[in-house]
N, C-alpha and C positions, 0 to 999 in steps of 0.2 A: 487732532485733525478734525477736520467740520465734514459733519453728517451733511450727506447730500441725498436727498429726496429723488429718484427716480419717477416715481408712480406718476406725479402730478404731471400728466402729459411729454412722460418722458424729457422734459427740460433740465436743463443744468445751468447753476446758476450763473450768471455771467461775471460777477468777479473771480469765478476760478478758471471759467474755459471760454477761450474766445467763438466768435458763432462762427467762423471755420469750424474749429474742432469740435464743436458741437454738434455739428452738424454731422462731422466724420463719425461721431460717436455711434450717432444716432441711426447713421446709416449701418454703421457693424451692429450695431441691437437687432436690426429690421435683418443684414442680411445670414446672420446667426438663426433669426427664425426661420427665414427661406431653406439655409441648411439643415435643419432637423426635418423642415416639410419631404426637400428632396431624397433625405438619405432615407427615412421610412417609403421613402416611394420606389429605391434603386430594385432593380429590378435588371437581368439579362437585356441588351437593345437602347440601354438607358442612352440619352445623348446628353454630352459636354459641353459646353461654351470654347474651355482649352485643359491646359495639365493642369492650373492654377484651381480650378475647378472642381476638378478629380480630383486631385489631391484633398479639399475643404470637405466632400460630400463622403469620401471613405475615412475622412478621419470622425467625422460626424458621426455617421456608419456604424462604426468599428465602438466608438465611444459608448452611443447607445447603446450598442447590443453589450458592454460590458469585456471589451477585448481591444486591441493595438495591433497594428500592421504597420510593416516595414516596406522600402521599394527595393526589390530583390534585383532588378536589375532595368538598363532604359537603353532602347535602340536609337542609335541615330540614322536620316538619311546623310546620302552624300554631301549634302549641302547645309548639315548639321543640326537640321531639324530635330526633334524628338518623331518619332515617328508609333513606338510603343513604351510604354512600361508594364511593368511586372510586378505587383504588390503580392505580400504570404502575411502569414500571422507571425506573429512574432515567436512564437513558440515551433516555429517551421524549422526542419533542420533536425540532425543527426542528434540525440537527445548526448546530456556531456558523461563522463564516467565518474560515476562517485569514488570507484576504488583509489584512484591518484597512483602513487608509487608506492608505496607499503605492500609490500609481498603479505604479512601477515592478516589482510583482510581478503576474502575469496569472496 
């Protein structure tokens, strides 16, 4: 496979990516930083653009800080909006039993 150079002004060479997708590329580089900026900034009050949004900055979030969240549950309006969600840690929840069915372990 051919080593591709990032550094040099972020470009990619044009025989393997067309400048559409280069450009897409480039755009998820730039907006990957924006979410690191954002999720060290999340704070109580924080505001969204939409769910798409919230969803990218908590998983950023959750990453940095060294942990994973799930969406515990999502309300709809009448008219089938999303209206809330619900996100926990992933370790949220009843912890399991080790015992299993074996009488012989207490």
């Amino acid at each position: 496979m051919d080593n591709i150079n990032l550094n040099k002004e972020n470009t990619l060479p044009k025989s393997i990516v067309s400048r559409k997708n280069r450009l897409r590329v480039l755009q998820e580089l730039q907006t990957s930083d924006n979410l690191k900026e954002q999720a060290l900034e999340l704070k109580v009050g924080y505001k969204f653009e939409n769910w798409e949004h919230v969803d990218q900055v908590l998983h950023t979030y959750a990453k940095t800080k060294g942990f994973s969240w799930r969406l515990q549950n999502t309300y709809h309006r009448v008219d089938g909006s999303v209206s809330k969600k619900v996100f926990e840690c992933h370790h949220a929840g009843k912890p399991r039993s080790r015992k299993g069915n074996n009488p012989d372990i207490t």
